[in-house]
C-alpha positions in Angstrom: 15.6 -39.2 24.4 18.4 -36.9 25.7 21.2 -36.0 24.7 24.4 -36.6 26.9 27.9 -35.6 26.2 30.5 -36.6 28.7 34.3 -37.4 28.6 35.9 -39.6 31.3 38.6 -38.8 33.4 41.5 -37.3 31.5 39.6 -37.9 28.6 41.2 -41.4 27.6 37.4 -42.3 26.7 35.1 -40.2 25.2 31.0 -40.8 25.5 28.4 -39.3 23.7 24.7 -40.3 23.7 22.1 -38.7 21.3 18.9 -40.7 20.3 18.8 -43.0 22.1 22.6 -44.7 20.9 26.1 -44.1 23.1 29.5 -43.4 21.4 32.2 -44.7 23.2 35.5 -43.9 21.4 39.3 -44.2 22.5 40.7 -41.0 22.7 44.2 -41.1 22.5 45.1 -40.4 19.1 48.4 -39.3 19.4 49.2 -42.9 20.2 46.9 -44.2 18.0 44.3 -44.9 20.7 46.8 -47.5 22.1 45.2 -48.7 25.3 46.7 -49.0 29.1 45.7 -49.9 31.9 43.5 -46.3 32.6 42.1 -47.0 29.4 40.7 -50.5 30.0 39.4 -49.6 33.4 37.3 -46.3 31.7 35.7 -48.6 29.3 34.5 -50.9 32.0 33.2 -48.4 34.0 31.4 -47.3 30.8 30.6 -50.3 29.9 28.8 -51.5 32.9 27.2 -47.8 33.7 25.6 -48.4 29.8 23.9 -51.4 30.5 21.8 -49.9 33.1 20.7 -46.8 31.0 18.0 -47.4 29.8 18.0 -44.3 27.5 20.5 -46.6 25.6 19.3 -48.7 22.9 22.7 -49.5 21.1 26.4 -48.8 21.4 29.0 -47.8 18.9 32.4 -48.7 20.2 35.1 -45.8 18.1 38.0 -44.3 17.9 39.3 -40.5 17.2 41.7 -39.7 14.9 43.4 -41.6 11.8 43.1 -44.7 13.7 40.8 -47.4 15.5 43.5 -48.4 17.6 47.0 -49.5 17.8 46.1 -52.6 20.3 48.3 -52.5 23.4 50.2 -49.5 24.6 53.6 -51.0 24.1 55.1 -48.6 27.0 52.6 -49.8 29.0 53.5 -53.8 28.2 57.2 -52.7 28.6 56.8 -51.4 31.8 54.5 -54.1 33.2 57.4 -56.8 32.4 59.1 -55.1 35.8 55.9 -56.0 37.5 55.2 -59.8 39.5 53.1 -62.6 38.3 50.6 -62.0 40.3 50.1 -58.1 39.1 50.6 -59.4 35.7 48.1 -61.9 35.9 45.5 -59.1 37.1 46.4 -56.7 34.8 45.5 -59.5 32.2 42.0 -60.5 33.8 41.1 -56.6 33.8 41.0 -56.9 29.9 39.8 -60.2 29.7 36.7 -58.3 31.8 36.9 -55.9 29.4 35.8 -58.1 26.2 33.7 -60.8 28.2 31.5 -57.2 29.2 31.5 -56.3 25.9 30.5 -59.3 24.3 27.9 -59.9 26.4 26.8 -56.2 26.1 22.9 -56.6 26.6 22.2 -54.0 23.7 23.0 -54.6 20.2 26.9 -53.1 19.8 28.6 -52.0 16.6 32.6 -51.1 16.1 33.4 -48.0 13.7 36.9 -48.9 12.4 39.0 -46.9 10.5 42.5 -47.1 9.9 44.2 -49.5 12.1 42.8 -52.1 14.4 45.8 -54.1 15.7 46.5 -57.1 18.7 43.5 -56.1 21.1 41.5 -53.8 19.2 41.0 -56.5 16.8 39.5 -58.6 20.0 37.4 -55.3 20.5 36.2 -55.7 17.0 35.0 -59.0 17.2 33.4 -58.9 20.5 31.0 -56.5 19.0 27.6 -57.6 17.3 28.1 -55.8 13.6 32.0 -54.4 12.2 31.7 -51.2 9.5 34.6 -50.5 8.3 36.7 -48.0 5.7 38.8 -49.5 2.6 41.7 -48.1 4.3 41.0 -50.4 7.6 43.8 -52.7 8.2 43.9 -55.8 11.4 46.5 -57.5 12.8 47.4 -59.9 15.2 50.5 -58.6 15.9 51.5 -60.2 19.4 53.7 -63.1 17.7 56.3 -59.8 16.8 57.0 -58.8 20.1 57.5 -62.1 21.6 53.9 -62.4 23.2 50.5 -64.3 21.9 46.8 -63.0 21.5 45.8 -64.9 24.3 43.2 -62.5 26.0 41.2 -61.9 22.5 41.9 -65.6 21.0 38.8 -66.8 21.9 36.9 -63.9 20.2 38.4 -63.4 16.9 38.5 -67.4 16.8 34.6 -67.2 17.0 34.6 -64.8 14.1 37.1 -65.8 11.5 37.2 -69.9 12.1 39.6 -71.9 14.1 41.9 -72.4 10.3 42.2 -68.9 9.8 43.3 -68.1 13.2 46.1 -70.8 12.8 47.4 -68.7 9.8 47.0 -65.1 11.1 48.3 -65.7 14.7 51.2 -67.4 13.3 51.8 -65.7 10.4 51.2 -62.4 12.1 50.2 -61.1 8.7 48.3 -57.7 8.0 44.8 -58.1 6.7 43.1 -55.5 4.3 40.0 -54.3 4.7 38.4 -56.6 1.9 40.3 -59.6 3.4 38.7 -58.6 6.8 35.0 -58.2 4.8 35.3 -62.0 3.5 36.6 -63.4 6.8 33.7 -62.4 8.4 35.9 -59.2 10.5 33.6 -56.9 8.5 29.9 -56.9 7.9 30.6 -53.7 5.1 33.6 -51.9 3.7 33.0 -48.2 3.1 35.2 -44.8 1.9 36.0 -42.9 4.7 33.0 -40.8 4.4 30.7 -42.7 4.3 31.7 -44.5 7.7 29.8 -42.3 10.4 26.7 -42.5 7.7 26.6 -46.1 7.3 26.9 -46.6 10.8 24.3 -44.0 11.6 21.9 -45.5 9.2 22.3 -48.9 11.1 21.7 -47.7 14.2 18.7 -46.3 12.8 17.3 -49.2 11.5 18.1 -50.9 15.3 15.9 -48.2 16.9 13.0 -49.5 14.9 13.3 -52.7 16.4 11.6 -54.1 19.6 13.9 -53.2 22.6 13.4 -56.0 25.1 13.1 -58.5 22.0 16.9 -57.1 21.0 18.2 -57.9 24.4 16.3 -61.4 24.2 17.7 -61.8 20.6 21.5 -61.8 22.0 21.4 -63.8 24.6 19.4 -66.1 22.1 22.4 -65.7 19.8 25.1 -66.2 22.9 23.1 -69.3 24.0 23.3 -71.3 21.2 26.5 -70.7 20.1 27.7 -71.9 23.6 25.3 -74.9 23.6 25.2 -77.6 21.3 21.9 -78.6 19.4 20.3 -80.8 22.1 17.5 -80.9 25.3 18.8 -77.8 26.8 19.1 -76.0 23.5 15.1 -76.8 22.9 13.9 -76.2 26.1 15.2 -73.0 25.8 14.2 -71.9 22.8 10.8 -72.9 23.2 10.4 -70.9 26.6 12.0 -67.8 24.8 9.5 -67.8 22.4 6.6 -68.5 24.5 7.3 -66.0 26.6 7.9 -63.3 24.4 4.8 -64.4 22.5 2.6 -63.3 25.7 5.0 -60.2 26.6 3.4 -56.7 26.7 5.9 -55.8 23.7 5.2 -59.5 21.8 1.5 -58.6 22.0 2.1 -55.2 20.9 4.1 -56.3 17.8 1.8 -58.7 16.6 -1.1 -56.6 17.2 0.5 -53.7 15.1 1.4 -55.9 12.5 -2.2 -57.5 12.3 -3.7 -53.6 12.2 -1.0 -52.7 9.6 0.5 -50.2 11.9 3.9 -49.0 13.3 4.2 -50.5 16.8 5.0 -48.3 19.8 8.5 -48.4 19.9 9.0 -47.8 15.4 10.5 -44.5 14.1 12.9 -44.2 17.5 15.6 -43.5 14.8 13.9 -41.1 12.8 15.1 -38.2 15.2 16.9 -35.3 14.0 
């Protein structure tokens, strides 16, 4: 698989893909990888470029420097309160776009968090698959400060941490540690700082020794039943998914490796140097 480094205009985004996984990492650490409206519109362009490469098996959503990212540039906000509704309003469904593309990312996503993650990174967070982060990590919904709500992310991070703990941290406004995030389901694993990129690395590894197309099948398996009650469509679903994968050149090939006691095709992607 190649290997592709490439920074977006201005270099607000950063985008590095080696093995077969893409980096994409905030790079404004001077403001704490605070996002505007340049910055949202780079990750959707990368965003939706990624989907379609298929030299891209999973995506790591970053940051550079000390922190994840501050949420919201609050310059930014500031300035668009002299704006109209109606500019307002599009502004807002440009970063709704934003974390409906990345939850529904068609390869398996995972967010490398240190430091801070406030407001809308959290919402970044928790629109991705798996969460590693460092024992100095620390989350936020912070909008109830500065006179605003986490509207935009709400239905995310409510996904993640439970309609009773959003009640308390939206109003509350509270900061959550990194073992606080770990048991409210924020974080999958808390790690020292250097053993972040390594941890992450390691599970990207174990993602390229999966099936490809059964990974892609796998979340919109996962994105269909949570949006679908236990009922006729749920079944019928399922039971096509698995039928058809079942007769899929990769289905066939999986079985067949596993009945041969062999490594399928598609095994030891992640073993690259």
């Amino acid at each position: 698989m190649s290997n592709t480094n490439f920074d977006t205009d201005d270099s607000l985004v950063t985008l590095q893909i080696e093995h077969g996984v893409a980096t994409l990492a905030l790079n404004r650490p001077e403001k704490s990888n605070a996002f505007n409206a340049e910055v949202i519109e780079q990750l959707i362009r990368s965003l939706e470029e990624l989907k379609s490469n298929n030299t891209v098996r999973v995506l790591v959503i970053a940051g550079h420097g000390k922190h994840f990212s501050a949420g919201a540039d609050l310059h930014w906000m500031k300035s668009m309160g002299e704006a109209s509704y109606e500019e307002n309003l599009a502004d807002a469904n440009r970063l709704a776009f934003l974390m409906d593309t990345l939850y529904k990312f068609p390869k398996p996503t995972i967010a490398r968090v240190q430091g801070g993650a406030f407001g809308g990174a959290l919402g970044l967070i928790c629109c991705c698959d798996i969460a590693i982060g460092t024992q100095s990590s620390k989350f936020c919904l912070s909008e109830v400060k500065l006179g605003l709500v986490p509207s935009v992310i709400s239905p995310y991070v409510n996904r993640v941490i439970g309609a009773r703990n959003m009640r308390r941290y939206t109003l509350t406004a509270e900061l959550i540690n990194a073992e606080a995030a770990k048991q409210l389901g924020i974080l999958h694993e808390v790690v020292s700082d250097d053993q972040l990129q390594e941890t992450t690395s390691n599970l990207c590894k174990q993602i390229l020794n999966n099936a490809p197309n059964a990974l892609t099948s796998a979340k919109q398996l996962l994105n269909m039943i949570q949006n679908h009650p236990i009922g006729e469509q749920t079944l019928v679903y399922t039971s096509e998914l698995i039928a058809e994968l079942r007769v899929s050149e990769e289905g066939q090939e999986g079985l067949k490796a596993f009945l041969e006691k062999r490594s399928p095709q598609w095994a030891h992607a992640g073993d690259q140097p």
